[in-house]
MARLUMDO-370196 format. One line per 2 residues: their letters; for each residue x, y, z of C-alpha. Coordinates in Angstrom, 2 decimals, m for minus. Layout:
BEGIN
a = X/Y/Z | ...
//
This chain:
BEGIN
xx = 128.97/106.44/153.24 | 125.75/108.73/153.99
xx = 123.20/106.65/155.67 | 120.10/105.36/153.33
xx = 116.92/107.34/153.54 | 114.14/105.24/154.65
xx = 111.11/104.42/152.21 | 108.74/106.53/152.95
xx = 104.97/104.72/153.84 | 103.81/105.28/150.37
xx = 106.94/104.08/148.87 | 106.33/101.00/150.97
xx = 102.64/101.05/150.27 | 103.95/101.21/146.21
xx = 107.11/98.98/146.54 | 104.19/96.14/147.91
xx = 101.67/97.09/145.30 | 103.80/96.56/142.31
xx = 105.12/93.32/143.32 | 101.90/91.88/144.01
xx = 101.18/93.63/140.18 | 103.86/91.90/138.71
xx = 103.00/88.62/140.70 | 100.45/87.57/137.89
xx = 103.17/87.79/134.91 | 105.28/84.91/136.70
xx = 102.31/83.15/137.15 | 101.17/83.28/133.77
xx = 103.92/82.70/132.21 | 104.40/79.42/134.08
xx = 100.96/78.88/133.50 | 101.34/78.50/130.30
xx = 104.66/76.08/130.11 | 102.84/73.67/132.64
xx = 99.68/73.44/130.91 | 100.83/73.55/127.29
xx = 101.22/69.79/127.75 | 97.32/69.85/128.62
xx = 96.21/72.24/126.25 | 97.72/70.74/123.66
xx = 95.93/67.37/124.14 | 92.42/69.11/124.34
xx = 92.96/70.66/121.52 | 95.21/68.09/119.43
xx = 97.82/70.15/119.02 | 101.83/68.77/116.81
xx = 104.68/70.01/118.37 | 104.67/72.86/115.25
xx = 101.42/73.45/116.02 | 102.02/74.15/120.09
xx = 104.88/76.14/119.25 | 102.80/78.31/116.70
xx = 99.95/79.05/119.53 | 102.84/79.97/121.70
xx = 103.89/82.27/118.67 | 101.09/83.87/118.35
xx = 100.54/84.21/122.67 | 103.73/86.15/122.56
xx = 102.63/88.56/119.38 | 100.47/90.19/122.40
xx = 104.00/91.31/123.96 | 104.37/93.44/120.58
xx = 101.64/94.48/120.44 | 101.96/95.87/124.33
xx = 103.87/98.84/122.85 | 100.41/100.25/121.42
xx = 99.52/100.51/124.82 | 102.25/100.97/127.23
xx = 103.26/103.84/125.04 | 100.38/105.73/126.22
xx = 102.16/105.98/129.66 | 103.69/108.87/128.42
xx = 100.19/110.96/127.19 | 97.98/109.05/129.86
xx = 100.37/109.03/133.33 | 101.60/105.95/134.88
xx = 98.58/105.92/136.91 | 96.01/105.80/134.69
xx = 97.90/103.03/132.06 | 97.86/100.95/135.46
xx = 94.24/100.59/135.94 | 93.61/99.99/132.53
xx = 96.03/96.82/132.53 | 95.02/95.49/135.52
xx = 91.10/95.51/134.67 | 92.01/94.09/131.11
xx = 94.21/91.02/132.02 | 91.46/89.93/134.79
xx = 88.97/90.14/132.22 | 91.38/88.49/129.06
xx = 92.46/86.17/132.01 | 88.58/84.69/132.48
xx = 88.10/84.67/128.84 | 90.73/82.19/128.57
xx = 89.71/80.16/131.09 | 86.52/79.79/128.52
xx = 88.04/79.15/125.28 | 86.14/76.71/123.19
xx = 89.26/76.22/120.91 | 92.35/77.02/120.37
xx = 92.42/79.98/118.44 | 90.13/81.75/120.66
xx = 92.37/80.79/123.74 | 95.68/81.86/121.47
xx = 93.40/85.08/120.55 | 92.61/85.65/124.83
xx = 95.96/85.29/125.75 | 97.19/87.13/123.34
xx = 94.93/89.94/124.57 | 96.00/89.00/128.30
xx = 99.46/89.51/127.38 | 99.20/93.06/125.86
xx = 97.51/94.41/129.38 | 100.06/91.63/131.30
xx = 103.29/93.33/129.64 | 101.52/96.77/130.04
xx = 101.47/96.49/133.77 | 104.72/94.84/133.98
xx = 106.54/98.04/131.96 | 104.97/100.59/133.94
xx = 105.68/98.70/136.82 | 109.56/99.56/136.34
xx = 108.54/102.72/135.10 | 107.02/103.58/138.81
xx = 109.87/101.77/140.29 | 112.51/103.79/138.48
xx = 110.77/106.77/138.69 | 109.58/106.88/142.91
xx = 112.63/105.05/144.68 | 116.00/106.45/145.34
xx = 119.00/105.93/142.79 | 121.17/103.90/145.46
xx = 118.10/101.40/145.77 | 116.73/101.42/142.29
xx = 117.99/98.52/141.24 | 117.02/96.61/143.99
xx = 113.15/97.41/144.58 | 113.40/97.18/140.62
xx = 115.58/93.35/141.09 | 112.91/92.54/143.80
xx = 109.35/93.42/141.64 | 110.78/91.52/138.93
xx = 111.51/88.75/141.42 | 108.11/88.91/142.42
xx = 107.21/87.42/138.39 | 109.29/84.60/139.45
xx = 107.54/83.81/143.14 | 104.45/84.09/140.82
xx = 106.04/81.46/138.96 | 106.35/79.24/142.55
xx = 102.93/79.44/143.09 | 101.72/78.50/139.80
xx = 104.04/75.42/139.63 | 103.07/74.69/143.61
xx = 99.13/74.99/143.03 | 98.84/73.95/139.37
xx = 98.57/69.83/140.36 | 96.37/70.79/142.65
xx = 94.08/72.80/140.22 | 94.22/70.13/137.95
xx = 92.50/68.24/140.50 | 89.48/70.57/140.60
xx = 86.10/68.79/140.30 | 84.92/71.17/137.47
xx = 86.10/70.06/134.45 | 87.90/66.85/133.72
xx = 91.04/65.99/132.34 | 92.66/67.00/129.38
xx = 90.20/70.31/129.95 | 90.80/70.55/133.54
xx = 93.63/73.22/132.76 | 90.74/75.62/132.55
xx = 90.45/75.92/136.41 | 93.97/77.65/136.53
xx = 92.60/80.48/134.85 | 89.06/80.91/135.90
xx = 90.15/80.77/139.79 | 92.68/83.52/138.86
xx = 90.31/85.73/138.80 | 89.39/86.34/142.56
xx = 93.36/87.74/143.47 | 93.13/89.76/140.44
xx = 89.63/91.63/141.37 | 91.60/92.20/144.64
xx = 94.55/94.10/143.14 | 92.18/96.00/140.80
xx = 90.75/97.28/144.43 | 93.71/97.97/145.97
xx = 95.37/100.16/142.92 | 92.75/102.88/144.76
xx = 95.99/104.35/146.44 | 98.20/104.74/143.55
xx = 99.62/107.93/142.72 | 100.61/109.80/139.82
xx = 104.76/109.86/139.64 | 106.31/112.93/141.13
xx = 108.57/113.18/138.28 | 105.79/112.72/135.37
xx = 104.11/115.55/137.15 | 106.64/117.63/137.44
xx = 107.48/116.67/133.19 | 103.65/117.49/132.92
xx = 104.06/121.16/134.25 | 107.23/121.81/132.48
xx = 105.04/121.04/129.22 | 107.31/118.59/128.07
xx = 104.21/115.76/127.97 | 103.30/115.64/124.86
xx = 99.50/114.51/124.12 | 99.50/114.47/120.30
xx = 99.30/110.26/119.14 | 103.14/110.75/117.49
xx = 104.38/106.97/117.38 | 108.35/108.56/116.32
xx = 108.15/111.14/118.17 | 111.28/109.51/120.42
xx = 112.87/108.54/116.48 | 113.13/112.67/116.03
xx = 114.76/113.10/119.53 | 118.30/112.22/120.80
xx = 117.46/109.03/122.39 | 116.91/107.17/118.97
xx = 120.39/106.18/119.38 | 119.90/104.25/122.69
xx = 116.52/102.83/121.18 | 118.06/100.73/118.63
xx = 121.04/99.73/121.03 | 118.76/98.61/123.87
xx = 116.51/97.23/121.54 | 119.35/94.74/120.31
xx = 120.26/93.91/123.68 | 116.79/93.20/124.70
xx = 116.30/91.05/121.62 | 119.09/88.98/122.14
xx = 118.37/88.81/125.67 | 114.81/87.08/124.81
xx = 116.39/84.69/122.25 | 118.57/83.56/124.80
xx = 115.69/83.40/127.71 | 112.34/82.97/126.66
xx = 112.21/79.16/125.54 | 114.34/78.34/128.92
xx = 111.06/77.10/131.17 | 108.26/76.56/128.38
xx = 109.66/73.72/126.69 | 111.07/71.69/129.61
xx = 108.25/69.95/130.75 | 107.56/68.50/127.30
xx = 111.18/67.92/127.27 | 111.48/66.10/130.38
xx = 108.75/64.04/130.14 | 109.32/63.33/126.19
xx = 112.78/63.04/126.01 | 114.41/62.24/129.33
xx = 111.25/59.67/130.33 | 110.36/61.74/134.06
xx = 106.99/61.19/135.31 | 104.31/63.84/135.24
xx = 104.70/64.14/139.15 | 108.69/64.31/138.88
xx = 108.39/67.27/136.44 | 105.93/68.67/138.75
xx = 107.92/68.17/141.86 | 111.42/69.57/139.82
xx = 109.89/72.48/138.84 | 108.68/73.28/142.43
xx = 112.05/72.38/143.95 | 113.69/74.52/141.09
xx = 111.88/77.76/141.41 | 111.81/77.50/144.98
xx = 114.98/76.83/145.52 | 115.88/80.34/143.03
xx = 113.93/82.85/144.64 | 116.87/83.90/147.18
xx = 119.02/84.14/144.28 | 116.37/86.23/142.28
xx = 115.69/88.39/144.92 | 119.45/88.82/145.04
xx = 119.64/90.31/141.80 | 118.96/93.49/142.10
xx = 121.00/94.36/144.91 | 123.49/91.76/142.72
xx = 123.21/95.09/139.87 | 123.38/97.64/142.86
xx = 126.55/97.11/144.77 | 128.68/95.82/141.09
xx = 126.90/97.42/138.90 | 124.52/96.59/135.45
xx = 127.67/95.78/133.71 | 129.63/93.66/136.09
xx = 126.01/91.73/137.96 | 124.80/91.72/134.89
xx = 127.28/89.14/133.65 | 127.20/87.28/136.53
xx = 123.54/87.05/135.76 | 123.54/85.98/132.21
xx = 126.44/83.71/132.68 | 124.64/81.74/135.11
xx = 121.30/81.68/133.07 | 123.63/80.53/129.85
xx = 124.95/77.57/131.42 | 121.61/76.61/133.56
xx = 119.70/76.83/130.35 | 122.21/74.38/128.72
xx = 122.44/72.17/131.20 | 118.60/71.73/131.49
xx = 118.37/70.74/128.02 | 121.83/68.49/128.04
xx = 121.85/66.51/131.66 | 120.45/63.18/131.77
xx = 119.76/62.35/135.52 | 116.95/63.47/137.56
xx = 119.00/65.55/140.11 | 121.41/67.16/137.16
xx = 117.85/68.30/135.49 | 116.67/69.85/138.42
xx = 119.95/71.57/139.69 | 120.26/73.11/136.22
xx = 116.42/73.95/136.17 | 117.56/76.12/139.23
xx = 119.59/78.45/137.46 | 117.89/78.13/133.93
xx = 114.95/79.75/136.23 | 117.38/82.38/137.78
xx = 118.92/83.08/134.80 | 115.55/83.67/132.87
xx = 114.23/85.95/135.46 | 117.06/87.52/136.66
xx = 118.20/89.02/133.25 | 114.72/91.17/133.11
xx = 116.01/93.20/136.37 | 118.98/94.22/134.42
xx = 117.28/95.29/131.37 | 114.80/97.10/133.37
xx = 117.15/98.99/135.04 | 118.97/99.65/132.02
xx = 116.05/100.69/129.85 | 114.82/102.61/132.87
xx = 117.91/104.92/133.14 | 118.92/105.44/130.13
xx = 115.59/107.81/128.81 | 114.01/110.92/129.96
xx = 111.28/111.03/131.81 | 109.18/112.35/129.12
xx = 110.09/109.43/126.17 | 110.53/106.83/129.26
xx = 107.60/104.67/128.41 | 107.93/105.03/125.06
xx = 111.15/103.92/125.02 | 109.86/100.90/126.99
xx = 106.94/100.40/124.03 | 110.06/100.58/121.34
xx = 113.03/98.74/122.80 | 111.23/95.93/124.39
xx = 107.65/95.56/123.06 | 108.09/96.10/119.81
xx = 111.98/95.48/118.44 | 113.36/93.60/121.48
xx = 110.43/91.24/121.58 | 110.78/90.23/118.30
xx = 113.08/87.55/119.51 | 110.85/86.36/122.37
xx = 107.93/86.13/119.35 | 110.16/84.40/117.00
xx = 112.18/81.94/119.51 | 108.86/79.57/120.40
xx = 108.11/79.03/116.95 | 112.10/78.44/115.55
xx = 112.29/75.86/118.34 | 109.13/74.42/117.55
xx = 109.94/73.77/114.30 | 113.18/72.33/114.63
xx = 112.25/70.01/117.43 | 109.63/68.39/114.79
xx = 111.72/64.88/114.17 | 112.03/65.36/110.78
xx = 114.72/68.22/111.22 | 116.66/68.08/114.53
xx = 113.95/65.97/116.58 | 113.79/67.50/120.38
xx = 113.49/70.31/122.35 | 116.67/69.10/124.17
xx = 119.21/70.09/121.07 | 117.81/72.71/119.83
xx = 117.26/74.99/123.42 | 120.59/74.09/124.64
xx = 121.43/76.15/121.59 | 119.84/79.45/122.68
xx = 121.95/80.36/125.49 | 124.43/81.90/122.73
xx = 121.91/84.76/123.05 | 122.63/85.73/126.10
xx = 125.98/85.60/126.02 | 125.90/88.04/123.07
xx = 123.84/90.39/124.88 | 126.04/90.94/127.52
xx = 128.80/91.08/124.72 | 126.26/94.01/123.85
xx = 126.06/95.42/127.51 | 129.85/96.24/128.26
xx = 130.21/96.97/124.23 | 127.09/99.42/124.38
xx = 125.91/100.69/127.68 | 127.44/102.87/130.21
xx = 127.82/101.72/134.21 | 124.82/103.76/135.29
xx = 124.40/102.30/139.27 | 123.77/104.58/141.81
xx = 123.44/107.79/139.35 | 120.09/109.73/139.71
xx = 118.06/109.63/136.58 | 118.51/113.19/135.04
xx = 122.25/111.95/135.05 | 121.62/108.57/133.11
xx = 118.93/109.77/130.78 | 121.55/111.66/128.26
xx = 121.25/110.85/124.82 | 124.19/109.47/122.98
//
């Protein structure tokens, strides 16, 4: 086996850089499940009525494509700074909402710019580290979302605690004190490169800078489009109600205390950070096929058994893997969705498959659980998101049906079209 060639400084300098990036989409996203609880009391929110706002949060994910798109006219570079000045500003807004379709409205906003950053993100990753190691620094960014995660559920009680505003609107601290970490990244993105290979697309004149949304539909990757945009779809179904319900849950349905939630969810994410982190080398060494059902088959039955265990200890054990499991999936559809395009349609392919056909599923899922949890049709979250899991075991039904074993292969060789 030939030895690995060491990261280079600025691939060390970048590897850093993006997981810090990607930090702030764990940490909103937990944000968000531990504070719905809050924000629905300020704002006298019904269980349909959280779920909608949720709904309507997560329509910012689709609308992302509009802008992460524009990676392939713009540059990775460029579509970075934008995101990263327009979540810190969307972030602060929130943090201000009078009500709560303005705070819907902001994060909404934050979300497009939040999902921005996090595509192009893997699209540097894929794009400026070496095929044996892609999936890793790829499996370790997106592990970064999840530490982000830690930190929100760590500092969150504490926040709460502020002396600024007072309970239920104290959750408006979490979002106004984001705002110092994220002026610091929007500093720091000073040393951030254009991708080799984009250049090198650029000079070939194969960047096109006409506004053609189908340009990709008239190419030969439509076919891997619509077959990673299934996969991602089911993958969200499957994933994306996994952590925002179970506080509610817990506390509604299984009678835990505000500070056992708290301390379950700390335990829980901290204790799946070595296996997130794992992931990606997890994808690397057996491959997106093989890891890949490792992964989802331990997300499936965490997710089920956070929703179905009765005891304290079950919840949280569960929790552990229903955290890995949500996270941990996103490194393999990265890689996947990563590989499998040209350079030239890769962020577009990105905007497509995930932002605007994949996340259909992670718009829809909030609301369908929402609804049926109201207690005159199912009545609890607990039944109904123990039920969502059959997602992701389709997907990877998808995955070996669908994809080809694409580890280790540099990406001229995986971006073929079908």
């Amino acid at each position: 086996m030939a030895p690995k060639i060491p990261f280079t400084p600025y691939q060390k300098k970048l590897f850093a850089f993006l997981g810090v990036a990607c930090f702030f989409e764990g940490y909103d996203f937990f944000a968000l499940s531990q504070l719905l609880p809050n924000i629905g009391a300020s704002f006298n929110l019904s269980s349909l009525e959280r779920g909608a706002m949720i709904t309507v949060v997560n329509i910012g994910t689709m609308l992302a494509y509009l802008l992460v798109r524009m990676g392939d006219r713009w540059g990775r570079k460029p579509l970075m700074t934008v995101t990263i000045i327009g979540y810190s500003l969307c972030t602060f807004a929130t943090g201000l909402a009078p009500n709560a379709i303005i705070f819907a409205l902001a994060q909404l906003a934050a979300r497009v710019f939040l999902i921005g950053e996090w595509a192009i993100s893997m699209v540097y990753a894929a794009e400026e580290f070496p095929a044996e190691r892609r999936g890793t620094v790829i499996g370790v960014i997106q592990a970064t979302t999840a530490l982000g995660g830690v930190v929100c559920a760590g500092i969150v009680p504490l926040l709460l605690k502020n002396p600024f505003f007072a309970a239920p609107f104290n959750w408006r601290f979490v979002y106004l004190s984001a705002i110092v970490p994220l002026a610091l990244i929007a500093y720091l993105r000073r040393g951030l490169r254009e991708t080799a290979r984009f250049e090198a697309r650029k000079k070939e004149g194969l960047i096109s800078q006409t506004p053609d949304m189908f340009r990709i539909w008239r190419s030969g990757s439509k076919g891997w489009v619509l077959k990673v945009s299934l996969i991602w779809f089911f993958t969200y179904v499957g994933s994306s109600t996994a952590v925002t319900y179970w506080k509610e849950f817990a506390m509604g349905e299984r009678g835990m205390t505000d500070g056992q939630v708290g301390k379950a969810i700390t335990i829980a994410a901290l204790v799946s950070m070595p296996l997130v982190f794992a992931a990606g080398k997890l994808i690397d060494v057996f491959g997106r096929r093989l890891g890949g059902a490792v992964i989802y088959g331990t997300g499936a039955i965490g997710i089920a058994g956070a929703y179905t265990l009765h005891t304290p200890l079950g919840l949280t054990v569960a929790l552990i893997f229903a955290i890995f499991g949500a996270t941990a999936v996103l490194s393999v559809m990265n890689a996947i969705t990563a590989e499998l395009f040209p350079t030239e349609f890769r962020a577009d392919a990105y905007a497509w498959s995930n932002n605007m056909l994949g996340r259909i599923g992670y718009v829809i899922a909030p609301l369908f659980v929402g609804w049926l949890a109201l207690p005159g049709n199912v009545g609890g979250y607990g039944p109904v998101v123990a039920l969502t899991p059959i997602g992701l075991v389709l997907a990877i039904v998808f995955i070996f049906a669908m994809v080809p074993e694409t580890k280790g292969k540099e990406l001229d060789d995986t971006s073929l079209a079908p």
